[in-house]
Backbone as XML, in Angstrom:
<?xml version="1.0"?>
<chain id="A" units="angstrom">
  <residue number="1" name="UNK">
    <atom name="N" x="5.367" y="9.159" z="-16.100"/>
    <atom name="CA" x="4.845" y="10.101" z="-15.147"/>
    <atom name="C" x="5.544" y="9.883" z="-13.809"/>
  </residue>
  <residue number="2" name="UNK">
    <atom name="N" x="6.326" y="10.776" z="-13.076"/>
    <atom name="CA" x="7.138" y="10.695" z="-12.233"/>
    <atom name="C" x="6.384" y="11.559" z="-10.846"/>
  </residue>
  <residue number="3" name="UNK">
    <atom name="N" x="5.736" y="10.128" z="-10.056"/>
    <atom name="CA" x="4.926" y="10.694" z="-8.650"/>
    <atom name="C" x="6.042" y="10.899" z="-7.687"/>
  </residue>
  <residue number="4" name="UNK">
    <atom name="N" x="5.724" y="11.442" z="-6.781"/>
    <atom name="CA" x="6.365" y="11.819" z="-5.670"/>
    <atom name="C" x="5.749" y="10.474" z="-4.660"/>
  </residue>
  <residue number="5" name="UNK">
    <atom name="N" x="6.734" y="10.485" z="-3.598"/>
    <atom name="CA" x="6.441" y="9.000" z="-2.810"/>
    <atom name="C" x="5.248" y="9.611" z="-1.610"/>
  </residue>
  <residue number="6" name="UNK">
    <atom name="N" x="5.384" y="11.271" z="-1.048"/>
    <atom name="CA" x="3.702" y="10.920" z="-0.622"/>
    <atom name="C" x="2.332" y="11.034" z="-1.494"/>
  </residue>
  <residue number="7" name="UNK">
    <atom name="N" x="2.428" y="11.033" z="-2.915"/>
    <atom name="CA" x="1.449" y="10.728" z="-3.615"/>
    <atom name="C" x="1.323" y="9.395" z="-3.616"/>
  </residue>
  <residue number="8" name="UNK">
    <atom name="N" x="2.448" y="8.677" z="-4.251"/>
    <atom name="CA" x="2.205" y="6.904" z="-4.320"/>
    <atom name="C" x="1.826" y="6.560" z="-3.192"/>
  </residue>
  <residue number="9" name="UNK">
    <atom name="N" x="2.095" y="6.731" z="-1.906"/>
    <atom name="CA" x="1.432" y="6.029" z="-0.484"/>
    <atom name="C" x="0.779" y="6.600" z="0.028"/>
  </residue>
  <residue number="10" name="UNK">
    <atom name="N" x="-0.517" y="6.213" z="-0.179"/>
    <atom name="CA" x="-1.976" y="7.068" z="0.230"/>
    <atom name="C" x="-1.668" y="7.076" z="1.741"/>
  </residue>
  <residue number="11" name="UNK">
    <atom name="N" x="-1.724" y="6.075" z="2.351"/>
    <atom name="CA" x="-2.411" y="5.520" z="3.773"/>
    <atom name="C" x="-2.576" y="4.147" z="3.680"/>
  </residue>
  <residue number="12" name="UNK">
    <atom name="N" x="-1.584" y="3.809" z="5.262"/>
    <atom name="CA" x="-1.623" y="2.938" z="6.162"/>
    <atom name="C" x="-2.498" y="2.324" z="6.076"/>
  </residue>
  <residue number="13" name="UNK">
    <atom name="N" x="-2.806" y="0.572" z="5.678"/>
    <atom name="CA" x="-4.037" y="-0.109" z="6.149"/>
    <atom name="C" x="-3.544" y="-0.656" z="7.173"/>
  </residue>
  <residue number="14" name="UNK">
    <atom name="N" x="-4.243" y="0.319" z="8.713"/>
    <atom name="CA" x="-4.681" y="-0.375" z="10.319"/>
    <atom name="C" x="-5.632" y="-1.609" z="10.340"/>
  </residue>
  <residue number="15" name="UNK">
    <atom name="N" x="-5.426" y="-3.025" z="10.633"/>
    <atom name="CA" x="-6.202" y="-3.581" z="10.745"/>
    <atom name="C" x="-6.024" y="-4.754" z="11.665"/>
  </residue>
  <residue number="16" name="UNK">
    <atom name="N" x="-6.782" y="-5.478" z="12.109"/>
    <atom name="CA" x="-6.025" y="-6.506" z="13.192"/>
    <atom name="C" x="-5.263" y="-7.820" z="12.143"/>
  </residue>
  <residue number="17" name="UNK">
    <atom name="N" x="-5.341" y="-7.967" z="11.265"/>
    <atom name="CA" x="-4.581" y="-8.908" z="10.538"/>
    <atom name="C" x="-3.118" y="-8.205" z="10.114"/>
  </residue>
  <residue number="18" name="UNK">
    <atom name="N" x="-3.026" y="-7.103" z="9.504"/>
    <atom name="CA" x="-1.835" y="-6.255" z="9.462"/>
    <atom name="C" x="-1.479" y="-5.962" z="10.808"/>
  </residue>
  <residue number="19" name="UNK">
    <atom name="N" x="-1.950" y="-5.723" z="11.736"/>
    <atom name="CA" x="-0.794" y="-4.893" z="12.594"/>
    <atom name="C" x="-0.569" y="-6.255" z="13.501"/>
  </residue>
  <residue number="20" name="UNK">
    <atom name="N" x="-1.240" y="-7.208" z="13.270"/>
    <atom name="CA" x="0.007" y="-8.857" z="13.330"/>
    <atom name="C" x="0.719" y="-9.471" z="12.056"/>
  </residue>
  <residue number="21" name="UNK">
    <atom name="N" x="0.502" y="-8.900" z="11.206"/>
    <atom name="CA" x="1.678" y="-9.380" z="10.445"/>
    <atom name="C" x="2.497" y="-8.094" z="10.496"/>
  </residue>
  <residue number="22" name="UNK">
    <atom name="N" x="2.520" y="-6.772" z="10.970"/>
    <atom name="CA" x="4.105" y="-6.013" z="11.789"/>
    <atom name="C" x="4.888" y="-7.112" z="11.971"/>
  </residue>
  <residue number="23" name="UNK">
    <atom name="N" x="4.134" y="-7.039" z="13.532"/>
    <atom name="CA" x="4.645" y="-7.806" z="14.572"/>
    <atom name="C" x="5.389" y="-9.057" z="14.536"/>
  </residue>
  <residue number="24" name="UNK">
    <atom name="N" x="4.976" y="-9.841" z="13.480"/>
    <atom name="CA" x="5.230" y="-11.623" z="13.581"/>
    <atom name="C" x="6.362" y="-11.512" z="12.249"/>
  </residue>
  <residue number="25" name="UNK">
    <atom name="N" x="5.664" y="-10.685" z="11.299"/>
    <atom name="CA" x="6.399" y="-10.758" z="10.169"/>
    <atom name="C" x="7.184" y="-9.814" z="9.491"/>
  </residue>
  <residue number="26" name="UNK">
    <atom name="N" x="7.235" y="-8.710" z="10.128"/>
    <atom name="CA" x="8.007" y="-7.445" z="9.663"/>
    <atom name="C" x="7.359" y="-6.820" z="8.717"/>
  </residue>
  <residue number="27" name="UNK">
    <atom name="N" x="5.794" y="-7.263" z="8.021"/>
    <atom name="CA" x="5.036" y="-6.868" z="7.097"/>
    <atom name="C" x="4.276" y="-5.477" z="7.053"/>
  </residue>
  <residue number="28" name="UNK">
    <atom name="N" x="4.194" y="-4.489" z="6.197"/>
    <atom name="CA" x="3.407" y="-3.298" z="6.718"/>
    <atom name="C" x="2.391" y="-2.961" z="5.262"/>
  </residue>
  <residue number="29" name="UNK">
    <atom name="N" x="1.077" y="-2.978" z="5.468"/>
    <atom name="CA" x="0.460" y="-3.015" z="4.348"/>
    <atom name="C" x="-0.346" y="-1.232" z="4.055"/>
  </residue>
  <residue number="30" name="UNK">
    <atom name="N" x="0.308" y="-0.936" z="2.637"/>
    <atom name="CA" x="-0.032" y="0.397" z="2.555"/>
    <atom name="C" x="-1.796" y="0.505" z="1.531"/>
  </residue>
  <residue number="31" name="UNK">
    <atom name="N" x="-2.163" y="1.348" z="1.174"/>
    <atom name="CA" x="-2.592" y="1.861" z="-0.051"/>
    <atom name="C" x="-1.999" y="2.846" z="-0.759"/>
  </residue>
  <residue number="32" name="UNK">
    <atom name="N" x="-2.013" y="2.053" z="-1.830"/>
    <atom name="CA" x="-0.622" y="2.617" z="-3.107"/>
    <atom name="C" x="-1.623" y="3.526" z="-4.256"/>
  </residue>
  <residue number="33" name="UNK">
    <atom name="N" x="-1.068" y="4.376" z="-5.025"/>
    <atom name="CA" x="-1.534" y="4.963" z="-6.397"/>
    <atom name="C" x="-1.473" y="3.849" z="-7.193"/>
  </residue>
  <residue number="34" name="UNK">
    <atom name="N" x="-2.425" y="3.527" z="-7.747"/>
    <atom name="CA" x="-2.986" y="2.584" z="-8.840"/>
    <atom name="C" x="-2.121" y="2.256" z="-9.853"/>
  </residue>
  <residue number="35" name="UNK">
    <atom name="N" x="-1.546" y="3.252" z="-10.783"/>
    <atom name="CA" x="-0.239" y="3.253" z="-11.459"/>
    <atom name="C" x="0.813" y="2.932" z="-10.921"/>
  </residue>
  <residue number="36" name="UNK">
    <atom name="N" x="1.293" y="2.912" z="-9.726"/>
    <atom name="CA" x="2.202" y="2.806" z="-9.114"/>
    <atom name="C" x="2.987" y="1.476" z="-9.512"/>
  </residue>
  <residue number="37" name="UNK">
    <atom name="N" x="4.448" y="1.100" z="-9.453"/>
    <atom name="CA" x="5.235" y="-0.147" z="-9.534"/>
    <atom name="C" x="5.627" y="-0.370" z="-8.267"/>
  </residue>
  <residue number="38" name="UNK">
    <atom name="N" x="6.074" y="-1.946" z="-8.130"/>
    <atom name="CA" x="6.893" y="-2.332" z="-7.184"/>
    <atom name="C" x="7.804" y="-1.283" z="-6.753"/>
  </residue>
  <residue number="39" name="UNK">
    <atom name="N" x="9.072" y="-0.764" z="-7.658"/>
    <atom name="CA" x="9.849" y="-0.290" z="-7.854"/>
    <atom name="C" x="9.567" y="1.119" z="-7.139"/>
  </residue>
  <residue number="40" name="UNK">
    <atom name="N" x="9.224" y="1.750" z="-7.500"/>
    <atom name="CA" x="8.341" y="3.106" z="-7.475"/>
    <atom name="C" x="7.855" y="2.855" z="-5.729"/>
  </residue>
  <residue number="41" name="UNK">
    <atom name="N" x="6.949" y="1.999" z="-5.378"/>
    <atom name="CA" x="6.612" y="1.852" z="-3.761"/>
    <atom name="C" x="7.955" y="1.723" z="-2.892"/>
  </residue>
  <residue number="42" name="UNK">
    <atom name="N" x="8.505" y="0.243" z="-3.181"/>
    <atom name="CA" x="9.515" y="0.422" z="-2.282"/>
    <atom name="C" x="10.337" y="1.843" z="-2.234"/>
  </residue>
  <residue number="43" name="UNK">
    <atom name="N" x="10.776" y="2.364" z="-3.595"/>
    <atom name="CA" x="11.688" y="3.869" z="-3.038"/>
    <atom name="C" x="10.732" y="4.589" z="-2.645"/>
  </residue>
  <residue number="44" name="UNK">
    <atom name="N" x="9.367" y="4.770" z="-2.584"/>
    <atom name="CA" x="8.481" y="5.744" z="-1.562"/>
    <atom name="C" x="8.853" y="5.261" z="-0.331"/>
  </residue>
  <residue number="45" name="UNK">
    <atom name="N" x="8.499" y="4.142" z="0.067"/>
    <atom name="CA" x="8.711" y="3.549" z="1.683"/>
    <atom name="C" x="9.896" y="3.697" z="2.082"/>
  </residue>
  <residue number="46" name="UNK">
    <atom name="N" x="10.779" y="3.978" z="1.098"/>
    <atom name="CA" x="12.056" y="3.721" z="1.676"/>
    <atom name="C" x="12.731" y="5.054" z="1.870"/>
  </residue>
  <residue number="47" name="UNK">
    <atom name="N" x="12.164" y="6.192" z="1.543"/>
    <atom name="CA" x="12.299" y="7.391" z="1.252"/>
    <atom name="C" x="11.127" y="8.192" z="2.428"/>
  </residue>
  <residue number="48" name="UNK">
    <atom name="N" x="10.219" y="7.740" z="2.730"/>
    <atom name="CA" x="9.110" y="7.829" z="4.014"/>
    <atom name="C" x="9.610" y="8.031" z="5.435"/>
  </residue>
  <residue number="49" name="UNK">
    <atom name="N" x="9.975" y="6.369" z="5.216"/>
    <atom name="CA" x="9.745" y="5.929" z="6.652"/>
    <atom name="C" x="11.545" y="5.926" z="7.000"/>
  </residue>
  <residue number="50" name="UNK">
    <atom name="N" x="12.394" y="6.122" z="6.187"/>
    <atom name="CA" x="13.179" y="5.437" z="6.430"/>
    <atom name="C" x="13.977" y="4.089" z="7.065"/>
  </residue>
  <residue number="51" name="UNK">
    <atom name="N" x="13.729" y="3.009" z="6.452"/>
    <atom name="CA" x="14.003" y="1.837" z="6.471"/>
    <atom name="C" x="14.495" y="1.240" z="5.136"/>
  </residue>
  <residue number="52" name="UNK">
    <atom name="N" x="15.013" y="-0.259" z="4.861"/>
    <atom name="CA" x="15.660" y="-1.116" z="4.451"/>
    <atom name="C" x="14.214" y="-1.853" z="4.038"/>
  </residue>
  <residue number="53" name="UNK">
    <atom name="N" x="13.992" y="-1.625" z="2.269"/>
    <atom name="CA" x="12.890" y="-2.466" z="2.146"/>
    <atom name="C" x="13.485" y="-3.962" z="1.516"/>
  </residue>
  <residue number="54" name="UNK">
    <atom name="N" x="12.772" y="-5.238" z="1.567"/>
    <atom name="CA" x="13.519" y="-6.454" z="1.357"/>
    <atom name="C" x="12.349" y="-6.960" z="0.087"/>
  </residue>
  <residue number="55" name="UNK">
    <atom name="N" x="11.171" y="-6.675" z="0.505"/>
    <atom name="CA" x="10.125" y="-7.208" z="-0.700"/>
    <atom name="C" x="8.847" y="-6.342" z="-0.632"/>
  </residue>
  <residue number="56" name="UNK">
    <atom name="N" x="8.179" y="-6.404" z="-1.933"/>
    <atom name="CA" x="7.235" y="-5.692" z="-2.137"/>
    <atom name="C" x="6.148" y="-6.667" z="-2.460"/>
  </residue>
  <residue number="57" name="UNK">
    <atom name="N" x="4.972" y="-6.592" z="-2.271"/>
    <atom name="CA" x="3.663" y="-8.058" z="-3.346"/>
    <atom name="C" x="2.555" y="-6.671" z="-3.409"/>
  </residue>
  <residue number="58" name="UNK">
    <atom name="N" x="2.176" y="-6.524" z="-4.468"/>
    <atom name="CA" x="0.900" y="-5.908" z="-4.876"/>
    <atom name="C" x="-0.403" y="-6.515" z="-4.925"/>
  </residue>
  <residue number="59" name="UNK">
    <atom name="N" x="-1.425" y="-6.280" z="-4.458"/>
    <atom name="CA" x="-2.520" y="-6.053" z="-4.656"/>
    <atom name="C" x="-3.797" y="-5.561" z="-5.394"/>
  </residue>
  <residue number="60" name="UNK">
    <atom name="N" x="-4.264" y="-5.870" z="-6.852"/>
    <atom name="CA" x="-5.215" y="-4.938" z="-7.458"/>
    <atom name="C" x="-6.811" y="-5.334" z="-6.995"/>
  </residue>
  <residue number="61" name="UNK">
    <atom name="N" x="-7.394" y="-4.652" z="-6.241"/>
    <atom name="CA" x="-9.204" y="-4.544" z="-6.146"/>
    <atom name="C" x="-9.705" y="-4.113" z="-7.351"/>
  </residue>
  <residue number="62" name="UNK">
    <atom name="N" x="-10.688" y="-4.707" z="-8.009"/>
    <atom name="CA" x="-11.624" y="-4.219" z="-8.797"/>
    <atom name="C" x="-12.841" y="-3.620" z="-8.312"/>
  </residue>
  <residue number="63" name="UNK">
    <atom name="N" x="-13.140" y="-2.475" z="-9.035"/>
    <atom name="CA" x="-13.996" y="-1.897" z="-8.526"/>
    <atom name="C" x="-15.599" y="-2.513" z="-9.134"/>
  </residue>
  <residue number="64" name="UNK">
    <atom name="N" x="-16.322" y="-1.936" z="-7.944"/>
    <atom name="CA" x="-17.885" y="-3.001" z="-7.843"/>
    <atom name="C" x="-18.739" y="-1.930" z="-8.965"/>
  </residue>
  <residue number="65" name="UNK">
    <atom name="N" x="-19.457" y="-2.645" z="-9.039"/>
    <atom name="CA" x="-20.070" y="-1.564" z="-10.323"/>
    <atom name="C" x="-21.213" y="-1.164" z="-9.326"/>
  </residue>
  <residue number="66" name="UNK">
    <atom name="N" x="-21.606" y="0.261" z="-9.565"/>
    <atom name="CA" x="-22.927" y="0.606" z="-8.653"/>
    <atom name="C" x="-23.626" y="1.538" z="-10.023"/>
  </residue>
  <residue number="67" name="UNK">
    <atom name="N" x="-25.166" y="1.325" z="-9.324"/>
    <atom name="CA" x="-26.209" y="1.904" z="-10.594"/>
    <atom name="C" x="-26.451" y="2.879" z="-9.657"/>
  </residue>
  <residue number="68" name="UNK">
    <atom name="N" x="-26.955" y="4.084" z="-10.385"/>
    <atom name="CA" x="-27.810" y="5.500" z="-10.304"/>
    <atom name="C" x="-28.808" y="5.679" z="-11.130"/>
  </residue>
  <residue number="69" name="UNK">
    <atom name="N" x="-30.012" y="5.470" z="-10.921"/>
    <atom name="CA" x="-30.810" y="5.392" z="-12.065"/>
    <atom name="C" x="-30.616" y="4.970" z="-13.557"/>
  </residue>
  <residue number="70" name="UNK">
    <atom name="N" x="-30.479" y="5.207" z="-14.763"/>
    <atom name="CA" x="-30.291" y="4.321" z="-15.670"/>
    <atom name="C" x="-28.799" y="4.034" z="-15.876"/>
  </residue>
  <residue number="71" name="UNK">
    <atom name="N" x="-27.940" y="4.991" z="-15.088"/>
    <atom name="CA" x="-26.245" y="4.803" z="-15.556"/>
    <atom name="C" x="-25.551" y="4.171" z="-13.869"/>
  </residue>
  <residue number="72" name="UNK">
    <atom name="N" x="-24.653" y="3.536" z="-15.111"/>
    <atom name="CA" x="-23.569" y="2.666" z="-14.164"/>
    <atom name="C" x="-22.425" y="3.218" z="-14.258"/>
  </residue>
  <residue number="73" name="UNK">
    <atom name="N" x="-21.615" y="3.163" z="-12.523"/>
    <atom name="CA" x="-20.504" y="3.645" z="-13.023"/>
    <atom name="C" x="-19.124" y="2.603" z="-11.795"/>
  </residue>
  <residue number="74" name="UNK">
    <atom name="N" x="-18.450" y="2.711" z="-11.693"/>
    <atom name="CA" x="-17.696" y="1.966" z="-11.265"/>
    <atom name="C" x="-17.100" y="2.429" z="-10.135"/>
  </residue>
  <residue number="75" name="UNK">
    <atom name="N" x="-17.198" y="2.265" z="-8.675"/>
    <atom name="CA" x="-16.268" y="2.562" z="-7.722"/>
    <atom name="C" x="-15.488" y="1.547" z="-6.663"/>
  </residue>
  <residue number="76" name="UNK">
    <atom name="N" x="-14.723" y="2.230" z="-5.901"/>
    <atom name="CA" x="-13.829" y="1.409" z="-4.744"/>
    <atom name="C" x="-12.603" y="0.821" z="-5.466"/>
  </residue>
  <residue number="77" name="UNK">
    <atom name="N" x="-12.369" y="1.138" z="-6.397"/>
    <atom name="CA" x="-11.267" y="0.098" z="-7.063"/>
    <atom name="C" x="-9.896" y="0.687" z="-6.310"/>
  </residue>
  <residue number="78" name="UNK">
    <atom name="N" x="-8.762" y="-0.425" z="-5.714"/>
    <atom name="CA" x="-7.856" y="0.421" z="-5.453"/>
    <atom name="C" x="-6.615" y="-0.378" z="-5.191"/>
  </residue>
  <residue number="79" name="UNK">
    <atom name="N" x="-5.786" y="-0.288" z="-5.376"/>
    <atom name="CA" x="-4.420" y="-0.992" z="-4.859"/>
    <atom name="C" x="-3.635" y="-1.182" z="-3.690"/>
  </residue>
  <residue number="80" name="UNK">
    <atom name="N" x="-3.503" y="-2.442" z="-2.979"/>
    <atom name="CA" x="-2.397" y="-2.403" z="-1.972"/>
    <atom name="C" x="-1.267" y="-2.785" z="-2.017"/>
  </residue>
  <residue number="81" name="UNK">
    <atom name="N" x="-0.320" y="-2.587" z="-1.182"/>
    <atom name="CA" x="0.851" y="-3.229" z="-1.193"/>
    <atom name="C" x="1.358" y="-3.644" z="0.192"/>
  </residue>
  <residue number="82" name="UNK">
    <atom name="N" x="1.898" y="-4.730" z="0.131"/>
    <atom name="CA" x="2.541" y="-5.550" z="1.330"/>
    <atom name="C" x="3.782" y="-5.957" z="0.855"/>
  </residue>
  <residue number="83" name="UNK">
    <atom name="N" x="4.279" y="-4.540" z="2.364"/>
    <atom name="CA" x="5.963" y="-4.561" z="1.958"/>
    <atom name="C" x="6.564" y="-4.991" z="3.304"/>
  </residue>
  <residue number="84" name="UNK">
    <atom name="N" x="7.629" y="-5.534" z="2.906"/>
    <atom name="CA" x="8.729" y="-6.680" z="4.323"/>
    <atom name="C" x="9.260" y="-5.848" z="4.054"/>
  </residue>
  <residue number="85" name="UNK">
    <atom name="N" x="9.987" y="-5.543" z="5.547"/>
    <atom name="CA" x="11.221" y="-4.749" z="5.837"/>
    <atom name="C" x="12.176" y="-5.647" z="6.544"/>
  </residue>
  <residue number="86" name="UNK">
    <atom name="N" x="13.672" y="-4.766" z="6.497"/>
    <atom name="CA" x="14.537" y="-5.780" z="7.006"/>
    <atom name="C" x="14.193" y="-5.809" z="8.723"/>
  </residue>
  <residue number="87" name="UNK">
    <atom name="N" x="14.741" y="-6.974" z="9.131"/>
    <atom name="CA" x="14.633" y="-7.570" z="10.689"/>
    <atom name="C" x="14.709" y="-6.390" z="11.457"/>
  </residue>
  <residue number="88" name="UNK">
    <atom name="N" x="16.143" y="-5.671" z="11.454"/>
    <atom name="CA" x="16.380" y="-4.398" z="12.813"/>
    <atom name="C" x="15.538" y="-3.341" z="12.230"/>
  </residue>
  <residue number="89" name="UNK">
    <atom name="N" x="14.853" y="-3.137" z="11.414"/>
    <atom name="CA" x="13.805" y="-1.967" z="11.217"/>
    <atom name="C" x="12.535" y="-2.073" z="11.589"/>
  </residue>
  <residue number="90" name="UNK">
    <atom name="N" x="11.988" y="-0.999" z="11.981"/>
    <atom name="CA" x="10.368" y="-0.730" z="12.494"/>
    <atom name="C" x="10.021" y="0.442" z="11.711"/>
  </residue>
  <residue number="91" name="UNK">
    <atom name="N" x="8.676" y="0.295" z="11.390"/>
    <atom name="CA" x="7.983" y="1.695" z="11.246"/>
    <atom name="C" x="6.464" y="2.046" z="12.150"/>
  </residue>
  <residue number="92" name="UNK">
    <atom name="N" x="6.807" y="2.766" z="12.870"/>
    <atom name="CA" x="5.585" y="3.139" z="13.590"/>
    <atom name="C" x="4.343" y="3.898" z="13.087"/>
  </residue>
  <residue number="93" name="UNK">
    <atom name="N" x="3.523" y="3.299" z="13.033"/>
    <atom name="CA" x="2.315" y="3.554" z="12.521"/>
    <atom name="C" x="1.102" y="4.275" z="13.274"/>
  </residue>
  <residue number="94" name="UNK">
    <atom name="N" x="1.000" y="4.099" z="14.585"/>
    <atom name="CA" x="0.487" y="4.919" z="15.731"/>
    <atom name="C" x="0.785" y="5.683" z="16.109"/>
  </residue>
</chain>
């Protein structure tokens, strides 16, 4: 199944631990399509934002189980990714 790269990269996770690892580490942490590969993210990001991606690390959340009267069903489950870019690149996020 062949996604397009603004399907695979939902949205930016803003947070004060990510937007210091930008800064310190060249790190930018997305939310990815669940199916999604390494492979597959970096050429979204790299095809996005335009930049030089150097590494990718994935993330899988399991989702919490929540009840509704007698049925259970499963939500929040979702994937991130924390991708390094090379040194002279930025991507602005604000």
């Amino acid at each position: 199944m062949l996604l397009e790269a603004t399907e695979i990269i939902r949205r930016p996770l803003i947070t004060e631990r990510n937007m210091h690892r930008s800064e310190v580490r060249n790190q930018y942490t997305f939310e990815v399509q669940p199916t999604a590969n390494k492979i597959q993210i970096r050429l979204a990001v790299e095809k996005l934002f335009n930049v030089r991606v150097e590494s990718v690390n994935t993330v899988n959340f399991k989702g919490k189980k929540k009840r509704r009267g007698y049925n259970f069903h499963t939500a929040g489950k979702m994937k991130k990714a924390v991708v390094t870019i090379h040194a002279d690149d930025k991507i602005d996020l604000l």
